[in-house]
Every structure is written in structure tokens, then in C-alpha cells.
ChimeraX commands (.cxc) that place a marker at each C-alpha (Angstrom):
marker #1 position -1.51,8.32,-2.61 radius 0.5
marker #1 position -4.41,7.53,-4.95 radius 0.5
marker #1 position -7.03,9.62,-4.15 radius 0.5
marker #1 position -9.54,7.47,-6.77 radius 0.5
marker #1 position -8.67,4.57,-4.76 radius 0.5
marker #1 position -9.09,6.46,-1.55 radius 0.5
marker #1 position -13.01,8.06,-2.91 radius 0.5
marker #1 position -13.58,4.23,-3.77 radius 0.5
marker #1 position -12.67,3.01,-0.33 radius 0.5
marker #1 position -15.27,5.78,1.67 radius 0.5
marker #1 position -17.93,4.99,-0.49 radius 0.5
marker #1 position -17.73,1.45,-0.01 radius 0.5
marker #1 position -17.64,2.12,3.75 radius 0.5
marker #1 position -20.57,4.64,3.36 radius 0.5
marker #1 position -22.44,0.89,1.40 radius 0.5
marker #1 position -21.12,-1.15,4.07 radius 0.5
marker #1 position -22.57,1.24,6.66 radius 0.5
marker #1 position -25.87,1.57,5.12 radius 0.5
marker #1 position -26.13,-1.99,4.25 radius 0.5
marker #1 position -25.10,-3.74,7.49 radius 0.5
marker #1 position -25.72,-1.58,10.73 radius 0.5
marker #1 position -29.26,0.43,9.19 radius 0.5
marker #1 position -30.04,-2.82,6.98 radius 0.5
marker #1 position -31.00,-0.89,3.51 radius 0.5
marker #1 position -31.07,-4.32,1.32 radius 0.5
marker #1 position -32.69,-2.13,-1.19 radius 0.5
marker #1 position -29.55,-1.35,-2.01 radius 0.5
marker #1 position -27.92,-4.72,-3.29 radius 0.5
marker #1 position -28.63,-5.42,-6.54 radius 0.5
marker #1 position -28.78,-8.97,-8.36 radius 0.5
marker #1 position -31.12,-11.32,-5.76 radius 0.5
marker #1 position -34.32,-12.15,-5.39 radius 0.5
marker #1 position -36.10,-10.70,-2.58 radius 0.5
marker #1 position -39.03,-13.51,-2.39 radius 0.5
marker #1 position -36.02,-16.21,-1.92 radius 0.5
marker #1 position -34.37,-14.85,1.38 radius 0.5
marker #1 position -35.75,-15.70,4.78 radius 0.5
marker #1 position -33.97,-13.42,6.89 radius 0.5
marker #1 position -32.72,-9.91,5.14 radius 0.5
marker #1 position -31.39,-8.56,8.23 radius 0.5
marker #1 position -28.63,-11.07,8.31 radius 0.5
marker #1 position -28.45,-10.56,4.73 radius 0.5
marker #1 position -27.31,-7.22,5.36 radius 0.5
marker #1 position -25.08,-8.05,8.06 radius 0.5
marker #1 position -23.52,-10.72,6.19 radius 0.5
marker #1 position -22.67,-8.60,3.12 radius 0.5
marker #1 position -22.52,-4.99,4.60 radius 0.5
marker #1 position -20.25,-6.32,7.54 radius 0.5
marker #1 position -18.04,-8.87,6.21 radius 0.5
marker #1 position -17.74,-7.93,2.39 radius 0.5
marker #1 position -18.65,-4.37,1.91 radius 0.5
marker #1 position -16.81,-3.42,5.22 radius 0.5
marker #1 position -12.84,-5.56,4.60 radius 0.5
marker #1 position -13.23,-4.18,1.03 radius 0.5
marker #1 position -13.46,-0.66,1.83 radius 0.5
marker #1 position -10.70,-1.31,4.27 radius 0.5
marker #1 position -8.53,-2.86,1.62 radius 0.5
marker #1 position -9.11,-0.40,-0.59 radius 0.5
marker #1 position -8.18,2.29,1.30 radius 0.5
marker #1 position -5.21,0.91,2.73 radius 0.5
marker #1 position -4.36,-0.10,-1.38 radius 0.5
marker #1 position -5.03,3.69,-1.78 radius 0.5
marker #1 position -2.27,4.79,1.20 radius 0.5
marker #1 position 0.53,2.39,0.73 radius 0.5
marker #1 position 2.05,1.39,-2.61 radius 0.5
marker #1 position 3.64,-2.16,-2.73 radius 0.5
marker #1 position 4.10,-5.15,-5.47 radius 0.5
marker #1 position 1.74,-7.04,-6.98 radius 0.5
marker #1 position -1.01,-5.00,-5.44 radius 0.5
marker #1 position -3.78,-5.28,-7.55 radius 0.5
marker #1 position -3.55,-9.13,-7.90 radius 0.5
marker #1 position -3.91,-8.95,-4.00 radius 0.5
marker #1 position -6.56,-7.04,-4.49 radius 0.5
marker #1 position -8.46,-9.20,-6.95 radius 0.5
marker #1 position -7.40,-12.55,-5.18 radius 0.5
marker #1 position -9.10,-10.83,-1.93 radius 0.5
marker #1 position -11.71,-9.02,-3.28 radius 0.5
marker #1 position -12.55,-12.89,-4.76 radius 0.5
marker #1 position -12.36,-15.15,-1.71 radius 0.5
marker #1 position -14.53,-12.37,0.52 radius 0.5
marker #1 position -16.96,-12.94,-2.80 radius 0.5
marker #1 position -17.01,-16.22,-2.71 radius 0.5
marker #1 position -17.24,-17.10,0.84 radius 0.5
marker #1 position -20.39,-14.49,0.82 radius 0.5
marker #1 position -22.16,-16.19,-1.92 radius 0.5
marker #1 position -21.59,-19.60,-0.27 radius 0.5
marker #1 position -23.31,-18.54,3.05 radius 0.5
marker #1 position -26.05,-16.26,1.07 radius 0.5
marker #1 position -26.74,-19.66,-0.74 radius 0.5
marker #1 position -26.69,-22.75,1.99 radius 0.5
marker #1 position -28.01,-20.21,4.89 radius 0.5
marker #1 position -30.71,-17.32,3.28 radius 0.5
marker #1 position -32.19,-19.14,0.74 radius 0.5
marker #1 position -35.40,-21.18,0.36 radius 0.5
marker link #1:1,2 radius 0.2
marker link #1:2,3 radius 0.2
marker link #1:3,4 radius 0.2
marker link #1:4,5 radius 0.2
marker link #1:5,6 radius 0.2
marker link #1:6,7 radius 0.2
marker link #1:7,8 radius 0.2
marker link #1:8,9 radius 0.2
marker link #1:9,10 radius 0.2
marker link #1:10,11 radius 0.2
marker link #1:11,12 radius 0.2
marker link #1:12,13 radius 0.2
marker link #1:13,14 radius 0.2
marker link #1:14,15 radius 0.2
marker link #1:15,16 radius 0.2
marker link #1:16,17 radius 0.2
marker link #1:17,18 radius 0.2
marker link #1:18,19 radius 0.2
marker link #1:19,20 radius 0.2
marker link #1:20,21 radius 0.2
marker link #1:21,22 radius 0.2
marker link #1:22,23 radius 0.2
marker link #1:23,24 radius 0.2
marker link #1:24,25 radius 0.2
marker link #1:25,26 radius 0.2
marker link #1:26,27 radius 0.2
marker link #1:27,28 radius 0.2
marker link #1:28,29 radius 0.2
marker link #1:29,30 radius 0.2
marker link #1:30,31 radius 0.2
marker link #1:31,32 radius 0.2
marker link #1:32,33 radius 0.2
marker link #1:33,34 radius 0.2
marker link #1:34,35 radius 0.2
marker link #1:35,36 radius 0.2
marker link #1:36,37 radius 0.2
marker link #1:37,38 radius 0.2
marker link #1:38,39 radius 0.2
marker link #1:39,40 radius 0.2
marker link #1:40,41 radius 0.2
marker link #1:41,42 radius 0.2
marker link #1:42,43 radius 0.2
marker link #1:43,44 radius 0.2
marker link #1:44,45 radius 0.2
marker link #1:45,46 radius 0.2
marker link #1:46,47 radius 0.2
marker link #1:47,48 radius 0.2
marker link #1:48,49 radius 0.2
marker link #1:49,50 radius 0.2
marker link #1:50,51 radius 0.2
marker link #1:51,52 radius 0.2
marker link #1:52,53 radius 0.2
marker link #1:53,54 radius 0.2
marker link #1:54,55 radius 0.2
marker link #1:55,56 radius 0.2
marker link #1:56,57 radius 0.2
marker link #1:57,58 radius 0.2
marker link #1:58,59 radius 0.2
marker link #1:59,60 radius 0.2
marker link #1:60,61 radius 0.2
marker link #1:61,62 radius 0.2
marker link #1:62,63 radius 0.2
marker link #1:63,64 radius 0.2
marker link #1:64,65 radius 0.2
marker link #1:65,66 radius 0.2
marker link #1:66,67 radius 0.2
marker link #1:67,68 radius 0.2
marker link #1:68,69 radius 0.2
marker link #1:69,70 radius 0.2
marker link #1:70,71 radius 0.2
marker link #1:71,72 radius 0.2
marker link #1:72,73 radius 0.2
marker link #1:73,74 radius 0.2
marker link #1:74,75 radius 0.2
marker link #1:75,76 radius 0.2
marker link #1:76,77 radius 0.2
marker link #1:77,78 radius 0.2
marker link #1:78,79 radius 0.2
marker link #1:79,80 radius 0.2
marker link #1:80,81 radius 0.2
marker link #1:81,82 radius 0.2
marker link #1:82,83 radius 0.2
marker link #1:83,84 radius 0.2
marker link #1:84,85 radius 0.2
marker link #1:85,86 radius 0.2
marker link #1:86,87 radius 0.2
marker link #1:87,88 radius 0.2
marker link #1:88,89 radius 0.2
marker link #1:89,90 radius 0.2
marker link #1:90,91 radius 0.2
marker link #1:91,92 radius 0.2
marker link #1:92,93 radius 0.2
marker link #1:93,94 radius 0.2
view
């Protein structure tokens, strides 16, 4: 067990919490505030569905050791990025 891993994992759950059910954007760093229409589904989108399958991953990553873990990780952690920034960009921007 990797109890970094596992203090990494709750606090991205305590983010993903914050960000997506009691919609703190303040907290997300890195955009433009003028340029989104709706920032309630902007913290949906990225407290919900990357925030909350990180945390998830991370933790589990914490609990179970197996091969090639961390490029798992990354190539997750990645595509979750990327499909976030694609919707962020065609949906919740002027």
C-alpha cells in the first residue's frame, strides 16, 4: 500500500467534490473566466468526470500493485485530459 498515493487519491476526491457537486470554479486554475458561458457545467464536467475517475484511479493505483502501472496511469490520466479539454473547448467557450 502507498499511502502517498492513497493521500493523493482523497484529496483529489475532496477537488472533485468541491468542484462538481458545490460548483467552486474558483478553484481551477489556468482559464479564463470571461470566456465560459455556463460554469456550472464547467464544474460538473471537470469535477465529475476528471477530478472524480482520477481520484478513483489513484486510489485503487495506491491499493493494488500490478505491471506497468504508472504508464496506465499516465495513458489514463491523458485521455480523461484530453477528452475534458475537447468538450471545455467546442461546448463552454465563446
Amino acid at each position: 500500500m502507498n499511502y502517498g498515493l492513497l493521500t493523493i487519491g482523497i484529496a483529489l476526491l475532496l477537488v472533485s467534490y468541491l468542484v462538481g457537486v458545490k460548483k467552486q470554479t474558483w478553484l481551477l486554475a489556468g482559464f479564463n473566466e470571461k470566456m465560459i458561458r455556463n460554469k456550472s457545467l464547467l464544474g460538473t464536467v471537470t469535477g465529475l468526470v476528471f477530478f472524480l475517475p482520477l481520484g478513483l484511479i489513484v486510489i485503487i493505483n495506491s491499493l493494488i500493485d500490478y505491471a506497468h502501472e504508472g504508464t496506465i496511469f499516465v495513458v489514463v490520466m491523458f485521455v480523461l485530459l484530453s477528452a475534458v479539454y475537447a468538450f471545455i473547448n467546442r461546448r463552454l467557450m465563446d
